[in-house]
N, C-alpha and C positions, 0 to 999 in steps of 0.2 A: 410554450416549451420551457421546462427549468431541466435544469441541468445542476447537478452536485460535482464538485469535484473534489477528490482528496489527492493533495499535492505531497510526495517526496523529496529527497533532496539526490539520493544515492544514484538516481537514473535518469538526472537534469542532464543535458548537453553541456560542453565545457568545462564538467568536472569531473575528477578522478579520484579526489580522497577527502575523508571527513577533516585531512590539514588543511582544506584549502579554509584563507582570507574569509571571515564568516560576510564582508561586504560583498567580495564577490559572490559566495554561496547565495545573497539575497537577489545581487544581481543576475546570476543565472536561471532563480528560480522563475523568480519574475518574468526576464521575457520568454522561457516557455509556457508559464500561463496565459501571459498575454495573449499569446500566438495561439495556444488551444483555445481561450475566448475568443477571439477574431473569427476563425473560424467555424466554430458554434453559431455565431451570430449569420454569419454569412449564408446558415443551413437554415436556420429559423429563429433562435434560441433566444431567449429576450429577460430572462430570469437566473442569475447565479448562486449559488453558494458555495465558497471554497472552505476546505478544512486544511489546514496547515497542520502538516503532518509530520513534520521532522524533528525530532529530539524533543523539545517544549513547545514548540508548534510558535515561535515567536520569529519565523524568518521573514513573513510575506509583511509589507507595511502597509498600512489600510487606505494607505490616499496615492496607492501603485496602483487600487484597481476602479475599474470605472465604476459610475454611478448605480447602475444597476445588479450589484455585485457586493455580496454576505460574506463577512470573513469570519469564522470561527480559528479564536488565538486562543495558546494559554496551555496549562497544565496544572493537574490532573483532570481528563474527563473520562466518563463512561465508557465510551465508544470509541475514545483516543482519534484515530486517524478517520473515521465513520462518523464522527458529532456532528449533528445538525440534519442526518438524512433522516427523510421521514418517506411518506407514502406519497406524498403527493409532488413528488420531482419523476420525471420521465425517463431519465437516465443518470448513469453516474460514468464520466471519467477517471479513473487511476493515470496521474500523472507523474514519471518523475520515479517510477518504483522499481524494485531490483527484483533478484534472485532470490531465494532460499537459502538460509545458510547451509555451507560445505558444496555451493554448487560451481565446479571448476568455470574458469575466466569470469565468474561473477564480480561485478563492482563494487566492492563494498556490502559483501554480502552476508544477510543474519535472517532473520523472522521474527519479528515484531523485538526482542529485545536482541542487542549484539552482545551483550554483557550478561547474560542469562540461559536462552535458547539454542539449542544445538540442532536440533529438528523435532517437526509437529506434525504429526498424521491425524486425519479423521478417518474415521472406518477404514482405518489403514491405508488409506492415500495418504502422501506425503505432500503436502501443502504449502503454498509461501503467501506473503501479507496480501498478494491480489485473490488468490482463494477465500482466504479467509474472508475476507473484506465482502467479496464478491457471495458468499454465502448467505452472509446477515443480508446484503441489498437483496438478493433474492425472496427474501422472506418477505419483504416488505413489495414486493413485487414490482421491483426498479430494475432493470438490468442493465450491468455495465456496456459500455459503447466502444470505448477508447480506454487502450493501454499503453503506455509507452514507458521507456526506459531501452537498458542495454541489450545488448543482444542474448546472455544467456538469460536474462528473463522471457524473452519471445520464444525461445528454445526450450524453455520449461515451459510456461504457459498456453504457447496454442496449441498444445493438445488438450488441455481444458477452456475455451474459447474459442472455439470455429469460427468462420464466417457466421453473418458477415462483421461480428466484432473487429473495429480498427486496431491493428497495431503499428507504434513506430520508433524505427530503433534509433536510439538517439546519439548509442559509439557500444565501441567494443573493448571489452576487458583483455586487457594483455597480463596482469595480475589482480590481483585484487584492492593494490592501491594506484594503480596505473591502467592508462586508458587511451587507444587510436580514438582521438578525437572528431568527430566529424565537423566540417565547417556548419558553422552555426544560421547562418542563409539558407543554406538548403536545408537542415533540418528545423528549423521555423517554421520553412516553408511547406514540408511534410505534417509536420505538428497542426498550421493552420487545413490543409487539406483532411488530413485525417478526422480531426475535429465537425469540420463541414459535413463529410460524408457520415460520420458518425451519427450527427443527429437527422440527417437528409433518411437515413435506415433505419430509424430507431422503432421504427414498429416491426421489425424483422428482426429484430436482437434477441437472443434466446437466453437461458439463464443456467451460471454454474451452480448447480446442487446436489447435494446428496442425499441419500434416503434416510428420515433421523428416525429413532433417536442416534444421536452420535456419540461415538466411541472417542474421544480424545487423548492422544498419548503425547506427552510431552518428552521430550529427552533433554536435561539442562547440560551445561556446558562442562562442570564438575556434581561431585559430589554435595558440596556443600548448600549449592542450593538446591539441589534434593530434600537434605536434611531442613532447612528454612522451609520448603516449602509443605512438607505434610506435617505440617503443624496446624494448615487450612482444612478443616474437615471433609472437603469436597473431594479432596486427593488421596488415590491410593498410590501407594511407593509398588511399583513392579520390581526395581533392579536398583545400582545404586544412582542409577542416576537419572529412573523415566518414573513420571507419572502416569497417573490414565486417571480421569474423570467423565461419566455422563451426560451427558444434554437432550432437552428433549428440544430445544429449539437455538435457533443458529446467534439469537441475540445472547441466550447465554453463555456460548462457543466464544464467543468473542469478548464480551464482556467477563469470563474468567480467564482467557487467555492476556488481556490486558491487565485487572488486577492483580493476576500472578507476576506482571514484569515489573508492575508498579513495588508491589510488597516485597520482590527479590533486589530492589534496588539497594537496600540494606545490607546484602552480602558485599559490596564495595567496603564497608569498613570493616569489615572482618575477616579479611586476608585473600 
């Protein structure tokens, strides 16, 4: 049994804001992986690969996780928060992940760039980074098992992940830089449960998808990167501030929704 996981930072237990202590963000992150590896293992799972997924992907340190267990670090890549899944992992876990940006009591909430992205529909659903994510692994025909994060992400999300996909929520947004923290024992101990059962069902996991080709609309957060942005041949400008581009497959869904955040990183020195 391998298991993929892409880890966040926004929907870890014990934390509330991208201020927090980047030691502690390491240290938060860490033992809710650990805890979702535990158990995994306990279910069957004997193979890992994690992707570090938060801002440059340099939070998880490589001699935090055990021997059995692939870190993909770093930035810039392809698949950004996705690098390293392939077809031959069994499942994948979203660890640690949020909301959609503009979605009330979210933690720290954006989609894929905070500094760029205002909202992303495919075929006109409205989408957040577990969609997304959750689209390309379908392709490759891995289905997610395990999501966790805050509560307005289980509240957006299980209506697109039924049973019997694990969720578990790991605190609640009172604003968006503030958070009812749950004690961290018991949500461990959910994390390692959830995990267990996850891979224990995983031949009963069904998968998020949509019928492509897909229709992509971006809306940025100004104007300006609008303007930055259809400079990219791939983009038509709708309004002043959404795009919309085609896909005929969900790897390119994702891999233009990433370069786009990458190449808009530019509009930071320009007002």
């Amino acid at each position: 049994m391998k298991v993929f996981i892409s880890i966040d930072m926004e929907g870890i237990s014990g934390l509330a804001s991208w201020k927090e202590d980047s030691r502690r963000i390491t240290e938060m992150m860490v033992g809710d992986l650990l805890a979702v590896m535990e158990g995994a293992r306990e279910g069957g799972a004997r193979v890992f690969r994690v992707a570090d997924s938060h801002s440059y992907g340099m939070n998880i340190p490589p001699e935090s996780l055990p021997p059995n267990a692939e870190l993909v670090r770093g930035f810039p890549r392809p698949y950004y928060m996705m690098e390293g899944l392939t077809d031959e992992f069994d499942i994948v876990f979203l660890v640690g992940y949020h909301a959609p940006a503009g979605t009330e009591f979210g933690q720290m909430d954006h989609t894929y760039s905070s500094s760029s992205y205002y909202r992303i529909t495919i075929n006109g659903k409205e989408v957040g980074e577990a969609e997304i994510n959750a689209l390309y692994a379908s392709e490759l025909g891995v289905p997610v098992g395990l999501i966790t994060g805050d509560r307005a992400l289980y509240e957006f999300s299980r209506q697109n992940f039924p049973d019997p996909v694990r969720f578990v929520v790991t605190k609640e947004g009172v604003t968006r830089y503030a958070a009812l923290l749950f004690p961290l024992e018991r949500v461990r101990e959910e994390l390692r449960k959830g995990a267990r059962e996850a891979v224990e069902r995983s031949g009963e996991m069904g998968f998020f998808s949509l019928k492509p080709p897909y229709e992509v609309e971006i809306e940025f957060l100004d104007t300006l990167r609008a303007d930055l942005a259809t400079s990219l041949s791939f983009l038509r400008r709708t309004s002043g501030r959404k795009v919309v581009f085609e896909a005929k497959r969900a790897e390119e869904v994702l891999r233009h929704i990433v370069s786009i955040a990458a190449f808009l990183l530019s509009a930071k020195n320009l007002g």
